[in-house]
C-alpha positions as CSV (number, residue, x, y, z in Angstrom):
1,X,93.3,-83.6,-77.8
2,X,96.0,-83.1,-75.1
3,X,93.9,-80.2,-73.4
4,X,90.5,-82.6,-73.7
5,X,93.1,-85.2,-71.4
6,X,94.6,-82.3,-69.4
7,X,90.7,-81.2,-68.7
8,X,89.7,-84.9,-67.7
9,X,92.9,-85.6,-65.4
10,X,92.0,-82.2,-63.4
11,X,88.1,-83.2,-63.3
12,X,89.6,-87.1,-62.0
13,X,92.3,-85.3,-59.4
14,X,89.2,-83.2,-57.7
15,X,86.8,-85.4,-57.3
16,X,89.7,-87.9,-55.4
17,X,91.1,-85.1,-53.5
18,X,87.5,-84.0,-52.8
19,X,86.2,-87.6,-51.7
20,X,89.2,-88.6,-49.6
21,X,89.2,-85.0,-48.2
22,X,86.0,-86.0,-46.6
23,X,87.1,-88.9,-45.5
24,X,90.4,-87.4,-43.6
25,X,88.9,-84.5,-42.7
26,X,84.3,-84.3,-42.3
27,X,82.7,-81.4,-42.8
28,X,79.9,-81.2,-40.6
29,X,76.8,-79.4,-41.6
30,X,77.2,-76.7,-38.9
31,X,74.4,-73.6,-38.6
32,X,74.4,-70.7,-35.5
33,X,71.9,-70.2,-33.3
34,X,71.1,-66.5,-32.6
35,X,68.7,-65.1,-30.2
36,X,67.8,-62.4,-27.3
37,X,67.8,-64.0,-23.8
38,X,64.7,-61.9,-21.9
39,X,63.4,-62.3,-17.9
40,X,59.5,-62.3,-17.6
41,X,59.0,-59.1,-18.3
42,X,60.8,-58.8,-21.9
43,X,64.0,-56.9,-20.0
44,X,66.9,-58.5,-21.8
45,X,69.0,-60.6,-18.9
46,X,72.7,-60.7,-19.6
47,X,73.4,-62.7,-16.4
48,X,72.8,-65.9,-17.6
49,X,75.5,-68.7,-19.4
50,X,74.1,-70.0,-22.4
51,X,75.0,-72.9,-24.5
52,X,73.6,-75.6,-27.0
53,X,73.0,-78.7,-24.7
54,X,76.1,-78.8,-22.0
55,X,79.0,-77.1,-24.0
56,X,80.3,-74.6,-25.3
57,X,79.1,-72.2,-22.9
58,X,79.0,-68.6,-23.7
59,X,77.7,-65.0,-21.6
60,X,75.8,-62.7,-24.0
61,X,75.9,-59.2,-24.5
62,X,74.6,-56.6,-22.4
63,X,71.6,-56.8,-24.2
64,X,71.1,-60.3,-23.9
65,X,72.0,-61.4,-26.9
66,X,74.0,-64.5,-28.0
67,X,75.6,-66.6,-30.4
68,X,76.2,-70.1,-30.6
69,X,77.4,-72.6,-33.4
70,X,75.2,-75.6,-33.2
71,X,75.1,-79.3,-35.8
72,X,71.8,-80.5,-34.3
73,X,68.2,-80.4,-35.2
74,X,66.3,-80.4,-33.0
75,X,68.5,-79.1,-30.1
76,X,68.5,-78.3,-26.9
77,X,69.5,-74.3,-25.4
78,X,70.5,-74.4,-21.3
79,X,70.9,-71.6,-19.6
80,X,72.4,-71.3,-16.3
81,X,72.7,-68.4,-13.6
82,X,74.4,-70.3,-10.5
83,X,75.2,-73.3,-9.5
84,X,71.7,-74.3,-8.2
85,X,69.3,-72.7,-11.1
86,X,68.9,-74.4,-14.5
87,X,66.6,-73.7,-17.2
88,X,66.3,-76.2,-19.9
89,X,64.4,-76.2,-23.4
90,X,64.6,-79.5,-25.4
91,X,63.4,-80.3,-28.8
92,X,63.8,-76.6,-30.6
93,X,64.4,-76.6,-34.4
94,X,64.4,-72.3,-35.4
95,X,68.1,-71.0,-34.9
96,X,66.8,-67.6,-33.7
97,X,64.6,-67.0,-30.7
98,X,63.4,-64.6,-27.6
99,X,64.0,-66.9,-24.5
100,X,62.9,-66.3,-21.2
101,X,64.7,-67.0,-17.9
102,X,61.4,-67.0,-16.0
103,X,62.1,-65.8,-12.4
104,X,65.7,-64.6,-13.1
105,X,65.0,-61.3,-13.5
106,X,67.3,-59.3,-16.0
107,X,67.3,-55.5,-14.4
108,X,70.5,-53.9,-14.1
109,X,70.3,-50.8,-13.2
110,X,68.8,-49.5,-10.0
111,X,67.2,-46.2,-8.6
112,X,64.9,-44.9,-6.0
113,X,62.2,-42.2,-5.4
114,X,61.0,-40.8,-2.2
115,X,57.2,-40.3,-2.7
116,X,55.9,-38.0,0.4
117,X,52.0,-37.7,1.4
118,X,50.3,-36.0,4.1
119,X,50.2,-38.6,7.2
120,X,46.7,-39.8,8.6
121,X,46.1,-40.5,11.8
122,X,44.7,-44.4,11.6
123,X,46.5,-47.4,10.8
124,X,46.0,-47.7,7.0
125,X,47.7,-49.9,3.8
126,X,49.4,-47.5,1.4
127,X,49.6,-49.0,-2.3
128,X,52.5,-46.3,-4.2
129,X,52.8,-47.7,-7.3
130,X,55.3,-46.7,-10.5
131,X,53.2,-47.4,-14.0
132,X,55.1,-47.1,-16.8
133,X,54.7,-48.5,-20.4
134,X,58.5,-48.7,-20.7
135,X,60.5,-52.3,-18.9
136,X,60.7,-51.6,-15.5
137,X,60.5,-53.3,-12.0
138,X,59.5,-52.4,-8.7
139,X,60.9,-54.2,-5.7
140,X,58.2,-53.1,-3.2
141,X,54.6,-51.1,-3.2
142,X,53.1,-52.1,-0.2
143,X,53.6,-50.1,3.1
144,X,51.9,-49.2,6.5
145,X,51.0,-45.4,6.9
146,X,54.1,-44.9,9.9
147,X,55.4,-42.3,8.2
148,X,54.6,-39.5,5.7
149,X,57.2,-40.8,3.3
150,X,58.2,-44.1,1.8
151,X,61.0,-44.6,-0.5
152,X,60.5,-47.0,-4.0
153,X,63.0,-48.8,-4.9
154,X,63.1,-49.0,-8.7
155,X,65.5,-51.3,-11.5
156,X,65.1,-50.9,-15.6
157,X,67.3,-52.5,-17.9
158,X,70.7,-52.0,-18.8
159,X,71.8,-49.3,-21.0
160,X,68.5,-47.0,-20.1
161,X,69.0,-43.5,-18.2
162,X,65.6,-42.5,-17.3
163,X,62.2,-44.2,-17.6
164,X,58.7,-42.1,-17.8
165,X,55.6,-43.1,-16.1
166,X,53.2,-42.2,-12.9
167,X,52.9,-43.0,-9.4
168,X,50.0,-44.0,-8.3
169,X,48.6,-43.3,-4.6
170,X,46.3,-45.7,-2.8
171,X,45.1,-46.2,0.3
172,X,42.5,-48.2,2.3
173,X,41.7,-48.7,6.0
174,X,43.0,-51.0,8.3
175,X,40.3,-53.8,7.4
176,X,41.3,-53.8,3.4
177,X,38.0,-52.8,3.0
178,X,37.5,-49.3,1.8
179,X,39.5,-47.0,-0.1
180,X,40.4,-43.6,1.7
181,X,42.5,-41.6,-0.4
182,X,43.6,-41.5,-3.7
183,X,46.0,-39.9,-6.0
184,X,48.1,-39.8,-9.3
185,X,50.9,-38.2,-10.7
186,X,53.2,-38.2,-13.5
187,X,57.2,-39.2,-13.1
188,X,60.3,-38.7,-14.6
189,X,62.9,-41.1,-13.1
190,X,66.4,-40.7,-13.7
191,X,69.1,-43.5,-12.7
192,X,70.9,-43.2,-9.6
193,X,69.9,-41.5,-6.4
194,X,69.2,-38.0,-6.7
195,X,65.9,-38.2,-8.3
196,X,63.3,-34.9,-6.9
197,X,60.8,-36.7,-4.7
198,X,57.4,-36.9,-5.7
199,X,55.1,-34.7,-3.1
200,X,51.4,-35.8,-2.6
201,X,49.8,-32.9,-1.0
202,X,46.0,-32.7,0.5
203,X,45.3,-30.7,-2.9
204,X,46.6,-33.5,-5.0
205,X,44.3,-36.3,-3.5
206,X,41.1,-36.6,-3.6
207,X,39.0,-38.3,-0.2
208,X,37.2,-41.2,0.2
209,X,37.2,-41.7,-4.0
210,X,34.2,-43.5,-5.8
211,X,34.4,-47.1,-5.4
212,X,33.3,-49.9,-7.7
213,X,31.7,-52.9,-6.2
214,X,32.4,-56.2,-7.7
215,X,31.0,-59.3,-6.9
216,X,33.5,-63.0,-7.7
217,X,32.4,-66.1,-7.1
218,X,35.0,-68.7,-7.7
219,X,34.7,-72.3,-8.1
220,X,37.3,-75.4,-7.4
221,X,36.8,-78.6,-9.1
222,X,38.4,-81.5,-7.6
223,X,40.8,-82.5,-4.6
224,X,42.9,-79.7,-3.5
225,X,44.8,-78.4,-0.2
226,X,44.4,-74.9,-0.5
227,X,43.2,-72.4,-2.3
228,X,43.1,-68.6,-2.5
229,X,42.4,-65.5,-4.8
230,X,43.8,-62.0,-5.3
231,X,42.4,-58.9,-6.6
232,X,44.8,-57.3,-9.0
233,X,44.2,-54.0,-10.9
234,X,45.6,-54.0,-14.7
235,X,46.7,-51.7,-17.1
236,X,46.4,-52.0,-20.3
237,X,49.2,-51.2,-22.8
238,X,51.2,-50.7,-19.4
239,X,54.3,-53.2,-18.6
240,X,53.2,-56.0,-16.7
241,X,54.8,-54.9,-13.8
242,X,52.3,-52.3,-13.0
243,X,50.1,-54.3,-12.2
244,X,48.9,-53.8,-8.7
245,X,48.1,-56.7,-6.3
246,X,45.6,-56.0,-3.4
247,X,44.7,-58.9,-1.4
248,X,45.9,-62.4,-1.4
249,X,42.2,-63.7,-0.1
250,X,39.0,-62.3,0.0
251,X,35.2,-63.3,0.6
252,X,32.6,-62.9,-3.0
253,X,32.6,-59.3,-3.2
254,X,35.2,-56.3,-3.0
255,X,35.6,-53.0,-4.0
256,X,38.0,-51.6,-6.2
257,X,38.8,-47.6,-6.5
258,X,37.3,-45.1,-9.5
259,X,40.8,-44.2,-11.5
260,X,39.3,-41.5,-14.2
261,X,42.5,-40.9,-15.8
262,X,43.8,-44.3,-16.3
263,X,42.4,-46.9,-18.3
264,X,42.3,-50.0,-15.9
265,X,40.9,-53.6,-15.5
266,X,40.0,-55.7,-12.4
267,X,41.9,-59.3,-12.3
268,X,41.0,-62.2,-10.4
269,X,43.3,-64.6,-9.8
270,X,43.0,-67.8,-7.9
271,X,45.6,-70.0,-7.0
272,X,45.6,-73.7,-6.3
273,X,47.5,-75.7,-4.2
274,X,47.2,-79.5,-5.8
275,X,49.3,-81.6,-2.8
276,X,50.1,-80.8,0.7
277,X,53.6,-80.6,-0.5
278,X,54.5,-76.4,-1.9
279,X,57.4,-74.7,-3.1
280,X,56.4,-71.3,-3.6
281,X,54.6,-71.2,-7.1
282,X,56.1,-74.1,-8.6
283,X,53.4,-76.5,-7.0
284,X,50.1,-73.8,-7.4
285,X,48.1,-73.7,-10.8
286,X,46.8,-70.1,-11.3
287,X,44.2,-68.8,-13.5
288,X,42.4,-65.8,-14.2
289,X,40.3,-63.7,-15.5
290,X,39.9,-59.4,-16.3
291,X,36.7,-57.8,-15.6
292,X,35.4,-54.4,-16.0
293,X,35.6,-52.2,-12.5
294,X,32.1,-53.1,-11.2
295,X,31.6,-56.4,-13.1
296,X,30.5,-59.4,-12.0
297,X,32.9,-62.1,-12.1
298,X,32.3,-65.9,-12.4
299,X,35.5,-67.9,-12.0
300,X,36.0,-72.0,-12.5
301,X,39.2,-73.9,-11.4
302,X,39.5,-77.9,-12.5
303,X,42.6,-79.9,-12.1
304,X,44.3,-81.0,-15.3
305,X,47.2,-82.2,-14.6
306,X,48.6,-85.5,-12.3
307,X,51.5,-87.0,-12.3
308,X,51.7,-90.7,-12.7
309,X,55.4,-92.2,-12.3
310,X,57.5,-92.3,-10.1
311,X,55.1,-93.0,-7.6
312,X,55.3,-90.2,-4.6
313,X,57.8,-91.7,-2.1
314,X,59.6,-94.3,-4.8
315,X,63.1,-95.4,-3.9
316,X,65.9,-96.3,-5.9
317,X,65.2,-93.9,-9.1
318,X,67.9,-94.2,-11.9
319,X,68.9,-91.9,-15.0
320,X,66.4,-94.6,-16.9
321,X,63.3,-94.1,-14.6
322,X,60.5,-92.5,-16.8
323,X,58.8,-89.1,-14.8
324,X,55.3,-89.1,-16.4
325,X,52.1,-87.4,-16.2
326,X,48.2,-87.3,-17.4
327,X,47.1,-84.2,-18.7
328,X,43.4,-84.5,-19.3
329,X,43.1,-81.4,-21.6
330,X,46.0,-81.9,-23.6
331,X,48.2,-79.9,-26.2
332,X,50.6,-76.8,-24.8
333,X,54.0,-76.7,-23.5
334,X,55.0,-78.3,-20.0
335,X,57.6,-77.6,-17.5
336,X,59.1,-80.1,-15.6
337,X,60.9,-79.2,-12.1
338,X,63.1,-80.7,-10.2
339,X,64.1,-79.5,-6.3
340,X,66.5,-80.1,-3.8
341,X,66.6,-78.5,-0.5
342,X,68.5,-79.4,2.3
343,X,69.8,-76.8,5.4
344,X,72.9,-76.0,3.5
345,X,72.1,-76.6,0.0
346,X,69.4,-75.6,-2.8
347,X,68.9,-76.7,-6.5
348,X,66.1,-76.5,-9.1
349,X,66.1,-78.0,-12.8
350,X,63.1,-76.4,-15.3
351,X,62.8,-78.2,-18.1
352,X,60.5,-77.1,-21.1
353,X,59.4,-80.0,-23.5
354,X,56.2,-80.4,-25.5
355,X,56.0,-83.9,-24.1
356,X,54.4,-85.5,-21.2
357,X,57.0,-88.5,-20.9
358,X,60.8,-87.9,-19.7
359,X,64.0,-89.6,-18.3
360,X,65.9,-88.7,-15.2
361,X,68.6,-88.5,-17.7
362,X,67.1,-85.9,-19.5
363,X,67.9,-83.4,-16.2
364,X,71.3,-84.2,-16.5
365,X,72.5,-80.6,-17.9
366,X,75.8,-79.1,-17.7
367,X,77.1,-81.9,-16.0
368,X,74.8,-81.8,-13.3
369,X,74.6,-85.2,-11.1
370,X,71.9,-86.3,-8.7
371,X,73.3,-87.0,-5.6
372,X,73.0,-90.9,-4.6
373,X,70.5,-92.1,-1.9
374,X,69.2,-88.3,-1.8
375,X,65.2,-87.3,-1.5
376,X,64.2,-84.7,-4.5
377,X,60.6,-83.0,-5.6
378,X,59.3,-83.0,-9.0
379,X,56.3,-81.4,-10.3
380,X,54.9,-80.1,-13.9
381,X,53.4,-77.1,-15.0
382,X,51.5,-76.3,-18.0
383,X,51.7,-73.1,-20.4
384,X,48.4,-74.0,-22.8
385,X,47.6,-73.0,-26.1
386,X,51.6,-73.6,-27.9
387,X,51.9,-75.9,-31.0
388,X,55.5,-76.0,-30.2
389,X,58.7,-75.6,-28.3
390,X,59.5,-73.1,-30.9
391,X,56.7,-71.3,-30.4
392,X,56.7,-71.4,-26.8
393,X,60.3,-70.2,-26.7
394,X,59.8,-67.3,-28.5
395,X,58.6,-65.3,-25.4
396,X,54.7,-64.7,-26.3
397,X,54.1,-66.3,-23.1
398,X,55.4,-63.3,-20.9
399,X,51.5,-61.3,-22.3
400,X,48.8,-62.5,-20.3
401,X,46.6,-62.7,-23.2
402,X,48.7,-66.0,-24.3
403,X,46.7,-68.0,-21.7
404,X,44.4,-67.5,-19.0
405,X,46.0,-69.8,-16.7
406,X,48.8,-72.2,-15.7
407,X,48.1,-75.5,-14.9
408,X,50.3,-77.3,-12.2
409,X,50.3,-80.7,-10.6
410,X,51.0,-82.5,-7.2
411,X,54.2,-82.0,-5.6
412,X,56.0,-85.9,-5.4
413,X,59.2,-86.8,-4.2
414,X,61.7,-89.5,-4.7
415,X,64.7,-90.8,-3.8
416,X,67.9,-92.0,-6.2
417,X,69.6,-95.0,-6.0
C-alpha cells in the first residue's frame, strides 16, 4: 500500500511540475530549415546572408549551404547580398530547399585562356565560346577580329580546380549575315593564370562552313513599346551558360552554322517591352522556343499580365496600400519588384509569392524602410507552370524546359507618403 501512495504522489508531482513548467518556461515547437543557396545556373553562391524572415541572419558555407532554426509554418527565407539587393520568398512550408539568388551570380573562382586564330583581313564578329557540361561562366564571347588573339575570361564555383569542355570558334562578316570560319576544340582549364592557350590554326578551321537557313516569323499580341528577338544556339546536356547568343534583332530569316560534332539546337527568343518605362529585364517578358538547325519557326507573344493598383503615378502610398495585378492565364509563381534609383543611390526588392495581391508592408525586409515622399517602380513577373512556392523554390526553374517563357508587366511608379 505505501509504494501504491509513493507511485501516485510521484505521478501527481510530474504532471504539476510538468504543467507549471510550461507555464514559467514555453516550449515552442521549434524545427530547422536546411537548404543549398544556388545562382541561376545551379553554382552554389556563398555570398549571400540568409535568414527566416528579418532575423537571425546567418552566411552559409562555402558551398552554399545553411542552417536556420525556424517556429513558423509557412515562413518566409530572405536573402540579402548588399545593402540595395533583396530577394524575398513568402509562404514556404518544406524546411529543406535549393534556392536561387537569380542574378547574383555564385562563381568564386576565376581564370582565363588566351585562344589565338589566324587574323583575316575584313572587319568581322568573332563568337569564342567555352562549352562545358560542368558549372561554369563566361564573362565575355563576343569580340571584333583586331587582333589574332583574344583572351576569355572564365569563373567556376568554389572549391573546383579545373573544368573540362571546348572552345568553340565562330565567325561571320561584318553584316551578321554569313558565317566565314569555323572551328572547335577541346579544353582543359585549370584555375589561375597559366593555362596553355588554345591555337586555332588555318588547318584546324574549316572555311565558309555549311549553313542552315531558318525562317521565324514572330507574332505580338497586344499594346507594347518594343520588341525584339535573338538567335541563340543551344546545347543540349551542356550548362546553360554555353549557350551562345548571336543577334539581338533580326528580320524572318537567318542562318545559323553546320556544327557536325556537337549536338545543337536553334533558340528564338523574343523579348517584350510592355510600358515605355525599362529596367533592364525586369520590365521585358521573354519567350521562346528550340528548333531544329534549318527549321521553320512560328513564334506567338500575348500579354498576360497588368497591373491594377496603385495606379501608375499614385501619391501618398502607405505600408497598407494593396499592389495588385490581373493575370489572365493564371496559376505559377510571381515576382514582385520594387526599384529605386536616384544619382547616388540604387535598391531593388524581389519578392516571390504564389499570390497576385500584396502590401507595401510585405517589402519591408530586414528592416528595410521606404523613404518618405520618394518616387519607386514596381513591376511583376511570372514563372508559369508551379503549384507552389515550394516547388518554385526548389530551383527547377534555372532548366529551360520548366517554361517556355516569362511573363512581365508594365513598369508603374509611385510615390510614399
Amino acid at each position: 500500500m505505501k509504494l501504491a501512495r509513493f507511485y501516485q504522489f510521484l505521478l501527481i508531482t510530474t504532471f504539476f511540475c510538468t504543467f507549471y513548467g510550461c507555464i514559467d518556461a514555453p516550449v515552442y515547437n521549434e524545427s530547422v530549415v536546411e537548404g543549398h543557396i544556388m545562382d541561376m545556373y545551379g553554382i552554389p553562391n556563398p555570398y549571400v546572408l540568409v535568414s527566416v524572415g528579418d532575423y537571425p541572419i546567418v552566411a552559409p558555407d562555402a558551398n552554399g549551404k545553411f542552417s536556420l532554426e525556424n517556429s513558423a509554418n509557412p515562413y518566409d527565407i530572405v536573402f540579402t547580398r548588399n545593402s540595395y539587393s533583396v530577394f524575398k520568398y513568402e509562404g514556404l512550408t518544406r524546411s529543406n530547399l535549393n534556392f536561387c539568388t537569380f542574378d547574383d551570380p555564385g562563381y568564386n573562382t576565376n581564370t582565363y585562356v588566351n585562344v589565338s586564330f589566324p587574323r583575316t583581313s575584313e572587319l568581322s564578329w568573332l563568337y569564342i565560346k567555352f562549352i562545358s557540361k560542368e558549372p561554369f561562366l563566361q564573362y565575355e564571347y563576343e569580340f571584333f577580329s583586331f587582333d589574332s588573339i583574344v583572351r576569355l575570361p572564365l569563373a567556376i564555383a568554389n572549391g573546383r580546380t579545373q573544368i573540362e569542355g571546348q572552345i568553340l570558334f565562330l565567325e561571320l562578316d561584318k553584316y551578321y549575315s554569313e558565317f566565314i570560319r569555323f572551328g572547335i576544340k577541346n579544353a582543359v582549364l585549370n584555375t589561375g593564370y597559366n593555362n596553355q592557350p588554345v591555337i586555332f590554326n588555318d588547318s584546324d578551321i574549316s572555311f565558309n562552313p555549311p549553313e542552315f537557313f531558318n525562317y521565324c516569323n514572330v507574332q505580338v499580341v497586344g499594346n507594347y513599346y518594343g520588341e525584339y528577338s535573338r538567335v541563340s544556339l543551344s546545347f543540349p546536356g551542356m550548362n546553360k551558360n554555353s549557350t551562345i547568343d548571336f543577334h539581338d534583332s533580326f528580320q524572318r530569316y537567318f542562318y545559323v552554322p553546320d556544327i557536325p560534332s556537337l549536338d545543337y539546337k536553334v533558340k528564338i527568343t523574343n523579348f517584350l517591352q510592355p510600358s515605355i518605362i525599362n529596367y533592364w529585364d525586369h520590365s521585358l517578358s521573354s519567350k521562346w522556343v528550340f528548333a531544329e538547325p534549318g527549321e521553320d519557326i512560328e513564334l506567338t507573344h500575348e500579354r498576360t499580365l497588368f497591373l491594377q493598383t496603385p495606379h501608375d503615378g499614385e501619391t501618398n502610398i502607405t505600408p497598407s496600400s494593396v499592389f495588385s495585378f490581373e493575370d489572365t492565364e493564371p496559376h505559377g509563381i510571381y515576382v514582385f519588384s520594387i526599384i529605386y534609383r536616384s544619382q547616388s543611390n540604387y535598391s531593388l526588392i524581389h519578392l516571390a509569392a504564389d499570390k497576385n495581391s500584396l502590401t507595401l508592408s510585405d517589402f519591408k525586409t530586414r528592416g528595410y524602410q521606404f523613404t518618405p515622399n520618394t518616387t519607386y517602380y514596381w513591376s511583376v513577373r511570372k514563372y508559369p507552370g508551379y503549384g507552389s512556392i515550394d516547388e518554385f523554390a526548389s530551383g527547377k526553374f534555372m532548366n529551360d524546359t520548366t517554361y517556355s517563357k516569362i511573363p512581365a508587366s508594365e513598369t508603374f511608379k509611385f510615390v510614399t507618403q
